[in-house]
C-alpha positions as CSV (number, residue, x, y, z in Angstrom):
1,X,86.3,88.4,117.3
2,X,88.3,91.4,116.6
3,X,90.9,91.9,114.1
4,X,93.5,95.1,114.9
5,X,95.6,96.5,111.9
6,X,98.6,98.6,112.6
7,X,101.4,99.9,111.1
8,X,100.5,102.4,108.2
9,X,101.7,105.6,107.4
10,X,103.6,107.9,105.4
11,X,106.7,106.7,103.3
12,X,108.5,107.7,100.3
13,X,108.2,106.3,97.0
14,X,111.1,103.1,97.0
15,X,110.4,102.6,100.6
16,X,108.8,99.9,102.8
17,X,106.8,99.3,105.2
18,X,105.5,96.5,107.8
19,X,101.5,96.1,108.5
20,X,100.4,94.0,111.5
21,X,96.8,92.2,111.9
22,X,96.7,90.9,115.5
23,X,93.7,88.7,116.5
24,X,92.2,90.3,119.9
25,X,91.4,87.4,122.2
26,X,91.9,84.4,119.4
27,X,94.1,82.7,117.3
28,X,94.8,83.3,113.5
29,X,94.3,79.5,113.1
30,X,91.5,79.8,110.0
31,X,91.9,78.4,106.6
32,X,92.2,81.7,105.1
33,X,93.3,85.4,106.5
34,X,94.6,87.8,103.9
35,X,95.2,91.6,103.4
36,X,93.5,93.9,100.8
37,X,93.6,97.4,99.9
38,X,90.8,99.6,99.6
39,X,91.5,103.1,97.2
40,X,88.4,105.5,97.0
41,X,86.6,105.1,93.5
42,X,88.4,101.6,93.1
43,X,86.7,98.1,93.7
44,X,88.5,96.4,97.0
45,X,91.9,94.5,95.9
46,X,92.8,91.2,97.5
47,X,96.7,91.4,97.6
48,X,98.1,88.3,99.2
49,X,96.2,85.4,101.1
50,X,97.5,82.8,103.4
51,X,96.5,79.4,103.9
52,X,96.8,77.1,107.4
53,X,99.4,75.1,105.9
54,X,101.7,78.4,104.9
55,X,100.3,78.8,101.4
56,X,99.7,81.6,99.9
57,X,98.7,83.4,96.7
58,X,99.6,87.1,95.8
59,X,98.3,89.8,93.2
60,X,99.9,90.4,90.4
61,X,100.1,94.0,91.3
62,X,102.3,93.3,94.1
63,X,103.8,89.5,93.6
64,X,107.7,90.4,94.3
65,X,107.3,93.6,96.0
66,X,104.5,92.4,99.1
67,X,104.8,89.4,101.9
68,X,102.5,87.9,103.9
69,X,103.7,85.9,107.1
70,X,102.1,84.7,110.3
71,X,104.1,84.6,113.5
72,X,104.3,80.9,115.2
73,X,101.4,81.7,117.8
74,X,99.5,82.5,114.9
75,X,98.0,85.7,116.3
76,X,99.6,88.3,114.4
77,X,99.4,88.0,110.6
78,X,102.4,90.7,109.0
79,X,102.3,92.0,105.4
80,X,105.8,93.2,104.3
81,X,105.6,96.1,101.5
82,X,109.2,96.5,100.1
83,X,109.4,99.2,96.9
84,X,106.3,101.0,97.3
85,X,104.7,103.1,95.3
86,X,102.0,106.0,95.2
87,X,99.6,103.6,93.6
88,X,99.8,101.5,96.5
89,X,98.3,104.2,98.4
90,X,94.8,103.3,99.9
91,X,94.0,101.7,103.5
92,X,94.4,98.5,104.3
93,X,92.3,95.9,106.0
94,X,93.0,92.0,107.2
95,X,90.3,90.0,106.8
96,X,89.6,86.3,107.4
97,X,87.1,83.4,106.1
98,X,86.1,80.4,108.3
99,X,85.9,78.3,104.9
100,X,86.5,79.9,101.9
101,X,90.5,78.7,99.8
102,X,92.7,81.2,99.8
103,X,92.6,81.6,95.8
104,X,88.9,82.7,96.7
105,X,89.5,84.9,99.5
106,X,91.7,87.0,97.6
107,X,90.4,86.8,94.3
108,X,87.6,89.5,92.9
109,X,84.5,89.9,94.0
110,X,84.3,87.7,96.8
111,X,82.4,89.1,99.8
112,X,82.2,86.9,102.1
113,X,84.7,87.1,104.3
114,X,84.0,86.4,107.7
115,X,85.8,89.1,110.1
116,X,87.4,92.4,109.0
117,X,89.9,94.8,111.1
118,X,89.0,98.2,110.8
119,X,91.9,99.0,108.2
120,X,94.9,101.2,108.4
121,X,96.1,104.1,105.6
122,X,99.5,103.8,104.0
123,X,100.0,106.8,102.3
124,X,102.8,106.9,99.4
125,X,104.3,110.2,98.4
126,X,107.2,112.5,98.3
């Protein structure tokens, strides 16, 4: 199973950007996939998590400003980043869990995710 971010790269402060995680060879169709962020000296960050059924849960760092949404084949997971910021800097990986809810996937220190892309780097600045 592979798992193929795209999308990252520079943009201004106030702007926005789309990320992609597209399943290589399978479908999205797990009980949990979500996005994190990853910043150097920082413990991994679980932004927002989606469920089979369309649920989802989001980080308070980013609930209002970040979206996550799967495309009807299910094998492209998007997160939308409206009015970003340089803290939102870092690199960005899609991840999924075979069993795990979605409030664990994306909540702290939980390692044990199943499959992880290899991450792309947003990078916020002027």
């Amino acid at each position: 199973l592979q798992l193929v971010e795209s999308g990252g790269g520079l943009v201004q402060p106030g702007g926005s950007l789309r990320l992609s995680c597209a399943a290589a060879g399978f479908t999205l169709d797990y009980p949990a996939i979500g996005w994190f962020r990853q910043v150097p000296g920082k413990d991994r960050e679980g932004l927002v998590c989606i469920s089979r059924n369309g649920d989802t849960v989001t980080a308070d760092s980013v609930r209002g400003r970040f979206t996550i949404s799967r495309d009807n084949a299910k094998t492209t997971v998007y997160l939308q980043m409206n009015s970003l910021a340089p803290e939102d800097t870092g690199t960005y990986y899609c991840a999924i869990d075979r069993a795990a809810s979605i409030q664990t996937l994306c909540g702290p220190r939980y390692y044990g995710q199943d499959y992880w892309g290899k991450g792309t780097l947003v990078t916020v600045s002027l």
